[in-house]
C-alpha positions in Angstrom: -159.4 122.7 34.9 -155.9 123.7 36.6 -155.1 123.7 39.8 -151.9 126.2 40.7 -149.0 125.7 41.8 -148.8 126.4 46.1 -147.6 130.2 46.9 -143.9 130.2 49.0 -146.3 130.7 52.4 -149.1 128.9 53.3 -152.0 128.5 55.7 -154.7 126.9 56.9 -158.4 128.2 56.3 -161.0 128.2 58.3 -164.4 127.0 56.8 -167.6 127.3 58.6 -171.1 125.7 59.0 -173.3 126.1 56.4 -170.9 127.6 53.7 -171.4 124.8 51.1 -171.8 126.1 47.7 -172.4 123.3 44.8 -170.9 124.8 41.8 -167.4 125.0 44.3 -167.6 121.3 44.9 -168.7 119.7 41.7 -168.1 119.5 37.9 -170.0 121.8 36.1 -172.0 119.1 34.1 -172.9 117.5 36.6 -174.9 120.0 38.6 -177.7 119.8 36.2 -177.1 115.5 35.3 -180.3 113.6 36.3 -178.8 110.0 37.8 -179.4 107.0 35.3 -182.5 105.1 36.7 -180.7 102.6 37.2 -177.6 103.6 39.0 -180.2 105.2 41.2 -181.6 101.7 42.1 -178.4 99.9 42.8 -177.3 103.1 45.3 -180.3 102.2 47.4 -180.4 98.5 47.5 -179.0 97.8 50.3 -176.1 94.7 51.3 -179.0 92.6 52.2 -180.3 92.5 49.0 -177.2 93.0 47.2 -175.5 89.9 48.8 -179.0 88.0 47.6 -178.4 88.6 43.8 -175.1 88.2 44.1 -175.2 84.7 45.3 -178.2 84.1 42.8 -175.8 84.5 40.1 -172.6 82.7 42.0 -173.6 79.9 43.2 -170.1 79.0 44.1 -170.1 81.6 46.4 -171.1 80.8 50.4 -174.1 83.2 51.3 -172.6 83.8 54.4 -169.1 84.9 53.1 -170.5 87.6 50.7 -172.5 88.5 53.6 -169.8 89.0 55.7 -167.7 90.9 53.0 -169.9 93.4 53.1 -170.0 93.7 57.0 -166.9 93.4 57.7 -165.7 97.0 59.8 -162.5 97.5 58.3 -159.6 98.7 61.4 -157.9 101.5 59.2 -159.1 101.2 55.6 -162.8 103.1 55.9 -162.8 105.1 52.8 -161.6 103.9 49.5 -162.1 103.8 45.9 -161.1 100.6 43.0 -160.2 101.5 39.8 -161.9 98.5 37.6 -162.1 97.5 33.7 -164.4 95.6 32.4 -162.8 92.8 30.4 -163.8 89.2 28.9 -162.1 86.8 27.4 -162.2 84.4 24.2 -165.2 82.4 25.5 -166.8 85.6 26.1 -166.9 85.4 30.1 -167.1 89.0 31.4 -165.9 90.1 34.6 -165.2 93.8 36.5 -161.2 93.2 37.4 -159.5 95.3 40.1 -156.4 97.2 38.4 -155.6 99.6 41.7 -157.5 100.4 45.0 -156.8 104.3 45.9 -156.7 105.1 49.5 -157.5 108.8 48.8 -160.0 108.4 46.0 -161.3 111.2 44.0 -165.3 110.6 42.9 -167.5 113.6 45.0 -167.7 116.3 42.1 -168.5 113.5 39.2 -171.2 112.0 40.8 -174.9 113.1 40.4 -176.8 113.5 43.2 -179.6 111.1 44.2 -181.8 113.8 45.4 -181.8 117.0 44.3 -182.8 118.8 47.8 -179.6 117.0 49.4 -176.8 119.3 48.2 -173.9 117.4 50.2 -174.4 114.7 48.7 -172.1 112.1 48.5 -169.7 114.1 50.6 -172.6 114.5 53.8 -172.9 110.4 53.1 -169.6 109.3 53.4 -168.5 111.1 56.2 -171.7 110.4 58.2 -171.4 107.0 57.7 -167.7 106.3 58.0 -165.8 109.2 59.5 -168.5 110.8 61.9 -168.6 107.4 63.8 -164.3 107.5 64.6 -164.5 110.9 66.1 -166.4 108.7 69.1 -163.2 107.5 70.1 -161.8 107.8 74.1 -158.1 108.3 72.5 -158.2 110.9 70.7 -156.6 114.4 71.7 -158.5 117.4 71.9 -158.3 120.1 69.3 -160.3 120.5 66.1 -161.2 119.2 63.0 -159.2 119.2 59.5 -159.2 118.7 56.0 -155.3 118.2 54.6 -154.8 118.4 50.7 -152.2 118.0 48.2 -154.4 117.7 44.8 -158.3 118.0 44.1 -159.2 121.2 46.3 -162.6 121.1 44.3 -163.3 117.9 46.7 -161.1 118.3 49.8 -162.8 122.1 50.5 -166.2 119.9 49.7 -165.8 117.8 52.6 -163.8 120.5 54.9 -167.7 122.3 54.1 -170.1 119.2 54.9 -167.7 118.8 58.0 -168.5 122.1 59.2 -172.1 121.5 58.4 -172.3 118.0 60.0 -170.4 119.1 63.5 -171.9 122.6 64.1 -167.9 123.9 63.8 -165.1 125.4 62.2 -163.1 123.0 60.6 -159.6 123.7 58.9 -159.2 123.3 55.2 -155.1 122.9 54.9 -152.8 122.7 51.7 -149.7 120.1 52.8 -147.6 119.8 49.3 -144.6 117.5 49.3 -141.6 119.3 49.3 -143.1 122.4 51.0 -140.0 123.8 53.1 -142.2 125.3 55.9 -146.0 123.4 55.4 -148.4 125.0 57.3 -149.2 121.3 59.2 -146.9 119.2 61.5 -146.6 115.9 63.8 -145.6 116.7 67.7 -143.0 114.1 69.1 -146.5 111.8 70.2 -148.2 112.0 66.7 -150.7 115.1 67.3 -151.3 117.3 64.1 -151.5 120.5 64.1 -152.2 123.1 61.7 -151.1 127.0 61.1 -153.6 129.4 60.8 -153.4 132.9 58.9 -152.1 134.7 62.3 -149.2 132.2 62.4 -151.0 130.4 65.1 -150.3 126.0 65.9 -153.8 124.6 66.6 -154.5 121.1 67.7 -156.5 118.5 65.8 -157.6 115.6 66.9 -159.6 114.1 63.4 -158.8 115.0 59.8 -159.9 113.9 56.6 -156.3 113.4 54.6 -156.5 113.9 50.7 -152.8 114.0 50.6 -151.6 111.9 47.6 -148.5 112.2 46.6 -145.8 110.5 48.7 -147.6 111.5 52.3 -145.1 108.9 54.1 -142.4 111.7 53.7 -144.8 114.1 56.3 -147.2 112.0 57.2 -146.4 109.4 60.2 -147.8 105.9 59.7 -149.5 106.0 62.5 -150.2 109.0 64.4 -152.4 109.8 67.8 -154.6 112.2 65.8 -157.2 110.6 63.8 -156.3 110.5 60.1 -158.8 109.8 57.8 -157.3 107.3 55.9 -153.9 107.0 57.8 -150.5 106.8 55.5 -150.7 103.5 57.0 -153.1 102.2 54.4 -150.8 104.4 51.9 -148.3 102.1 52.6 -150.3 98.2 52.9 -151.5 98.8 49.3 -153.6 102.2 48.9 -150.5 103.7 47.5 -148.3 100.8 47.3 -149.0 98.6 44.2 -146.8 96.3 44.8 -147.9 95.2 48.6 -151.7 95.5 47.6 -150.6 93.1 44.7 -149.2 90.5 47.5 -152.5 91.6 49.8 -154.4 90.6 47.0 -152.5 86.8 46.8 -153.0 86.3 50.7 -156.7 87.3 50.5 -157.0 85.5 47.8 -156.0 82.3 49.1 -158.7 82.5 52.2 -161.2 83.5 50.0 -160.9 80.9 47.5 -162.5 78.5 50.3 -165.6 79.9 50.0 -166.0 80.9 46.6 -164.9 84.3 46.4 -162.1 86.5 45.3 -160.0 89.5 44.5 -160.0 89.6 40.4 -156.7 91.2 38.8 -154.6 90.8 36.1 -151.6 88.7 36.7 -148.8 90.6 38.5 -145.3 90.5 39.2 -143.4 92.5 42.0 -140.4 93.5 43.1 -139.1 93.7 39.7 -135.1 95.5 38.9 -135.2 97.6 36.3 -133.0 94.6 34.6 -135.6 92.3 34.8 -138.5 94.2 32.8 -137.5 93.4 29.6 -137.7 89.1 30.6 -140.9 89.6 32.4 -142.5 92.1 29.2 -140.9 88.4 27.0 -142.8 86.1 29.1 -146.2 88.1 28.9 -145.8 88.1 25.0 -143.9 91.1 24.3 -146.8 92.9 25.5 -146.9 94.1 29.1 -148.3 97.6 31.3 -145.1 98.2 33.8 -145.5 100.5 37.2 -143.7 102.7 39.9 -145.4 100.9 42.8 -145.6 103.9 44.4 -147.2 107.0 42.4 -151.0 107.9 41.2 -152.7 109.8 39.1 -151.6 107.9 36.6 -147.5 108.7 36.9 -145.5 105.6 36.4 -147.5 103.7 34.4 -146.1 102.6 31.4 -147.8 100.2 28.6 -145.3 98.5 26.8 -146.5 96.7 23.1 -143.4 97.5 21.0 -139.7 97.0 21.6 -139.3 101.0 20.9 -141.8 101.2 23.9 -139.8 98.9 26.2 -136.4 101.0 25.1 -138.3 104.1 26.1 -139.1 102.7 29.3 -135.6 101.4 29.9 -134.0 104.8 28.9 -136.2 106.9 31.3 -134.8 108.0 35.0 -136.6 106.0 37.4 -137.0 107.3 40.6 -137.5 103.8 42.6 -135.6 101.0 42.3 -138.4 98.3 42.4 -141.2 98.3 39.3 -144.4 95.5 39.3 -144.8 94.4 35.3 -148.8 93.4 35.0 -150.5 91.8 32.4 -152.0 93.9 29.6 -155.0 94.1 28.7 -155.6 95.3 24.8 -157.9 94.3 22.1 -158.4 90.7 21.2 -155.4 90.8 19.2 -153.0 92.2 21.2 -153.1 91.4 25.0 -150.7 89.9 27.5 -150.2 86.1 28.0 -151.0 84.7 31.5 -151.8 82.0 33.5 -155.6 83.5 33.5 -155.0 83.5 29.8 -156.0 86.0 27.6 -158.1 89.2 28.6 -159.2 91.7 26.6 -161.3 95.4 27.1 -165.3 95.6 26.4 -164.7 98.8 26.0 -167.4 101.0 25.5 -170.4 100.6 22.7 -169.5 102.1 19.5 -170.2 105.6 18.8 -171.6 107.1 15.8 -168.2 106.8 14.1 -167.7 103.0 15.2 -165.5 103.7 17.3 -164.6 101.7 20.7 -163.1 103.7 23.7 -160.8 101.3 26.7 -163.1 102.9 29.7 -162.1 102.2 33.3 -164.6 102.4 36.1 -163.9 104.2 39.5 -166.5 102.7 42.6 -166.0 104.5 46.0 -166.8 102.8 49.1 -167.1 104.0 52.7 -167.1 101.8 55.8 -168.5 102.3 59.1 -170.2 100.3 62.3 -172.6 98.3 59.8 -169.7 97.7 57.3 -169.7 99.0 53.7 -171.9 101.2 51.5 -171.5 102.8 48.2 -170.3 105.9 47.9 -169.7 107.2 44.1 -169.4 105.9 40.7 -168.0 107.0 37.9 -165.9 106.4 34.5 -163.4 107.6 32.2 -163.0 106.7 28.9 -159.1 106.8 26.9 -158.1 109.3 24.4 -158.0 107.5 21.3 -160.2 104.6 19.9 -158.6 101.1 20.5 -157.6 99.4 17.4 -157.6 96.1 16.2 -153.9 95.7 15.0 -150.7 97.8 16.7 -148.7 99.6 14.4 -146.4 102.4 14.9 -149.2 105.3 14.4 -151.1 104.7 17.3 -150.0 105.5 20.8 -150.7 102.3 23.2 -151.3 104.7 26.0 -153.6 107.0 24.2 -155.4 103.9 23.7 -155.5 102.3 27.2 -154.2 105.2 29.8 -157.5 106.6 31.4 -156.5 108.8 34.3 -158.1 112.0 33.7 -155.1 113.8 36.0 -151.9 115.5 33.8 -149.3 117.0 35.8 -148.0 120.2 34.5 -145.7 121.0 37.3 -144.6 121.0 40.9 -148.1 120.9 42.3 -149.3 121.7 39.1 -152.3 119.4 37.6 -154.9 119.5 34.8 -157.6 117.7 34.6 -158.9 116.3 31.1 -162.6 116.5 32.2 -164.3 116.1 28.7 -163.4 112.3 28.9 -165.3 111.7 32.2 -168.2 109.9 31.7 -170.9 110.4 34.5 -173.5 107.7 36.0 -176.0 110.5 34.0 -178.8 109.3 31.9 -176.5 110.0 28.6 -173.1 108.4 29.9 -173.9 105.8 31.1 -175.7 103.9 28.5 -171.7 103.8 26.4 -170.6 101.6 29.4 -172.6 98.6 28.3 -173.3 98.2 32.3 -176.0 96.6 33.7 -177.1 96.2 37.3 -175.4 92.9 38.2 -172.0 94.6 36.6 -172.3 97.4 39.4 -173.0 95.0 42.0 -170.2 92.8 41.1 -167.7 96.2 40.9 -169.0 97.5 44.4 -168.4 93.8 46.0 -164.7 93.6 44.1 -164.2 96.8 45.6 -165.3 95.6 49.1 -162.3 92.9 48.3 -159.7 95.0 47.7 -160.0 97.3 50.1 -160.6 94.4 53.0 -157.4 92.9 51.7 -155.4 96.2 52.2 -156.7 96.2 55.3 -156.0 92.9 56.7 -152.2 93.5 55.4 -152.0 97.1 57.1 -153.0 95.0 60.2 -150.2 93.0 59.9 -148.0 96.0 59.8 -148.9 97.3 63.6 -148.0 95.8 66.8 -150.4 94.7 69.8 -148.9 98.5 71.1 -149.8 100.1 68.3 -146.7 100.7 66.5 -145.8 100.1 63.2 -143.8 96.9 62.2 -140.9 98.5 60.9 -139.0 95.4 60.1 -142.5 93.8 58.6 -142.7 96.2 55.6 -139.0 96.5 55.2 -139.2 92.6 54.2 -142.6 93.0 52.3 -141.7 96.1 50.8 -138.2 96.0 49.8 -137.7 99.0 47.7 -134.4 100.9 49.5 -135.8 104.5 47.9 -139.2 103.9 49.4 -137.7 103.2 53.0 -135.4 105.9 53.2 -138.9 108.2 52.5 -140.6 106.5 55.1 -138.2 106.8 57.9 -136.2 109.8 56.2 -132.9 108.1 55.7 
C-alpha cells in the first residue's frame, strides 16, 4: 500500500455522520480475521481483574500500586501505543521490554474486531473512552471538530468517520505535511486551530484528533487553546523524543522501584555527539542499535554489529546533532553487554522451514475518567530469519528492523503489510504469547506512557505555559530547538 505524495494545494474535507465504510479503514485481511480466543478474553477483563493476576504472579509488586497504574488519568498523554519485544535472557527469564512509546500510534486497521455487528471498532472505543470525555471542557473555544494527518489516512479518515458518527456532526478530515508552504491548518496568535475548507474558507476548531507524525513541533504549538488530541507537548516529553522518554523512564523508574514496579528497557544512553558513538558501540561489545531521538517510522534507527556498520553510520549526514546508542538485542550469540546483562529475542516459533523471525509487539492504550483500557494489539515480524552467528551476508537490520513503514519520498510511504501479524486465530499462535504476556505488555505500556506524562507535566507552568528553559536543559539538541521555537 502507498500513500501519495500531497498535491501543491490542499484542503480540508468534510466527513459526515454515518459515512463509515470498513474496507476504507482497515487492512484487507483483517475484515474477515476472527480474534484469537484468547486475545478476545484479555480485551474484556477488565483492570480489576487484570491488576489481580498481575500481582498473583509479582508478588513484589504492592496491589495498590498496580492498581493505581492502571487508574491513574493521565493530564496530556490519553492515547498512546508501546512498541515491545519479547526477550529473555541466559537463565531463561522472559519479559515484554518497552523499546519506544509512540504518541500517535498506528493500530486501528490491524486489529480484528471483537464483535462483528460493531463496525467502529476500536476507533468508536477509543475515542469514546478517552477523547469524547475532553470535549467537556469549560476552556475550550467554539468551532468544530478535526482530524489532522501527515501519514496513515487509512486510520486518521477512520476516526475523522466514527467522530462524525459519535457527535451527530461534520467533522474535518485535514492533510498538514511538514514542509507544506501554504497547509490548509494554522495556530491564531492565542493557540486556536483552524482549518481551510475547499471554498478557501478559515473555520474554527476547538478539539482535534492529531495523527501528525513527522516533526509536528515545526507547525504544531506545544501547547495550544484548542484541544489537541495528543498535544506536540507529549511529542516532545518522550512520544517523539527518545531521548527524554529515555530520562522519563529513569525518573519513573526510581519511584516505582519502591513498590515493586517498573518501566523495562534496554539500557540507554543519551545525549550522545556523533564522536562518541563509536566508544559507547565499544562499551556495549561492539554490538549496539543507535537513534535520531527524534524521528519514527522506523527513520534513524541504525543496528550497528560490524565495524563496516558503525563506518556506515559514521559516514551518513545526520540531521541532529544528539543520537541515544541502546543496547541490542540479537540472538544469544550476538547481543549487547549491559548492566542488565545480556538479552536476547524469543522471537517467534519456528516455521515450517525452522526458521525464527525478531517480532516486535505494538499495544495501544487509551485513557480517560476511569484511567486506562486497551485499545489494539498487534505485531510485526522482521524480514529475514535471525541467525545464530553474524557474518557479512546477512543484513543486521533485515534481521532485527520491524517497522512495517518505508518512505519512498517527500510524504511518500509504503507499507510492507505482508509482515504484519494480526491477534487472528492464525497469527497469533507464531508469537509464543500467552495471556499473562499480554497483561504484562498492556501494564508496561501503562508505564511508559504515565512516565511521558509525568515529564510533559514538568514542562508546563502553573499558567499553563511551556517551560521553555526546562526542555532546553533536558533536551539539549540545538537542531531540535531551533524547530521548536523556529530559530
Amino acid at each position: 500500500m502507498t500513500e501519495s505524495e500531497s498535491p501543491s494545494k490542499l484542503a480540508a474535507t468534510r466527513v459526515f455522520p454515518d459515512r463509515f465504510e470498513s474496507e476504507q479503514h482497515y487492512y484487507p485481511r483483517v475484515l474477515n480475521a476472527q480474534i484469537h480466543p484468547l486475545v478476545r478474553y484479555f480485551m474484556g477483563l477488565g483492570n480489576e481483574r487484570i491488576a489481580l493476576r498481575y500481582c498473583h504472579l509479582h508478588p513484589e509488586a504492592e496491589p495498590s500500586a498496580v492498581t493505581a497504574a492502571l487508574e491513574y488519568k493521565p493530564r496530556y498523554f490519553r492515547w498512546g501505543g508501546a512498541d515491545l519485544f519479547h526477550v529473555t535472557n541466559d537463565q531463561g527469564r522472559r519479559h515484554l521490554i518497552v523499546i519506544e512509546t509512540n504518541s500517535s500510534p498506528s493500530g486501528q486497521k490491524s486489529m480484528p474486531r471483537m464483535e462483528e455487528s460493531q463496525e467502529e471498532a476500536g476507533y468508536r472505543r477509543l475515542l469514546s473512552h478517552a477523547f469524547l470525555p475532553m470535549l467537556s471542557r469549560r476552556n475550550l473555544p467554539r468551532g468544530g471538530l478535526a482530524v489532522l494527518y501527515d501519514k496513515n489516512l487509512m486510520e486518521a479518515s477512520g476516526y475523522a468517520a466514527t467522530l462524525a458518527t459519535l457527535t451527530e456532526s461534520e467533522v474535518y478530515l485535514v492533510p498538514f505535511y511538514d514542509e507544506d508552504p501554504d497547509p490548509p491548518a494554522r495556530f491564531t496568535g492565542d493557540g486556536v486551530l483552524e482549518v481551510r475548507d475547499a471554498d478557501d474558507q478559515w473555520h474554527p476548531i476547538r478539539g482535534a484528533l492529531r495523527y501528525v507524525t513527522q516533526r509536528p513541533w515545526n507547525r504544531i504549538p506545544p501547547i495550544t487553546r484548542s484541544l489537541i488530541f495528543n498535544p506536540v507537548l507529549v511529542c516532545l516529553a518522550g512520544g517523539r523524543n527518545k531521548a527524554l522518554a529515555a530520562k522519563a523512564y529513569d525518573i519513573y523508574n526510581s519511584e516505582l522501584a519502591e513498590v515493586g514496579l517498573t518501566v523495562r528497557t534496554p539500557e540507554t544512553m543519551w545525549d550522545i555527539g556523533a564522536e562518541e558513538v563509536p566508544l559507547w558501540v565499544q562499551r556495549m561489545g561492539g554490538v549496539a542499535v543507535v537513534k535520531v531521538p527524534f524521528s519514527n517510522a522506523g527513520q534513524g534507527v541504525y543496528t550497528i554489529t560490524s565495524q563496516a556498520e558503525l563506518d556506515a553510520f559514521m559516514e551518513i549526514d545526520k540531521p541532529y546533532a544528539r543520537f541515544i546508542v541502546q543496547a541490542l538485542i540479537g540472538n544469544v550469540g550476538w547481543s549487547s553487554r549491559s548492566s542488565h546483562g545480556k538479552l536476547y529475542h524469543v522471537g517467534t516459533t519456528p516455521n515450517r522451514h525452522r526458521a525464527i523471525y525478531v517480532a516486535d509487539l505494538r499495544f495501544m492504550v487509551g485513557a480517560g475518567p476511569q484511567g486506562f483500557i486497551p485499545i489494539a494489539v498487534y505485531a510485526r515480524r522482521a524480514r529475514s530469519p535471525l541467525t545464530a552467528e553474524l557474518d557479512q551476508a546477512h543484513s543486521s537490520w533485515d534481521m532485527l528492523g520491524t517497522n512495517l513503514s518505508v518512505k519512498v519520498g517527500r510524504n511518500q510511504w509504503e507499507t510492507e503489510s505482508k509482515r504484519l501479524l494480526l491477534m487472528d486465530s492464525r497469527d497469533f499462535n507464531q508469537l509464543g504469547l500467552g495471556l499473562d504476556d499480554l497483561i504484562e505488555a498492556y501494564l508496561q505500556t501503562v508505564l511508559a506512557v504515565t512516565a511521558i506524562d509525568r515529564m510533559a507535566a514538568t514542562l508546563v507552568t502553573q499558567k499553563g505555559k511551556f517551560r521553555r528553559r526546562a526542555f532546553r536543559a533536558l533536551s539539549p539538541d540545538p537542531v531540535l530547538n531551533s524547530e521548536v521555537y523556529g530559530e
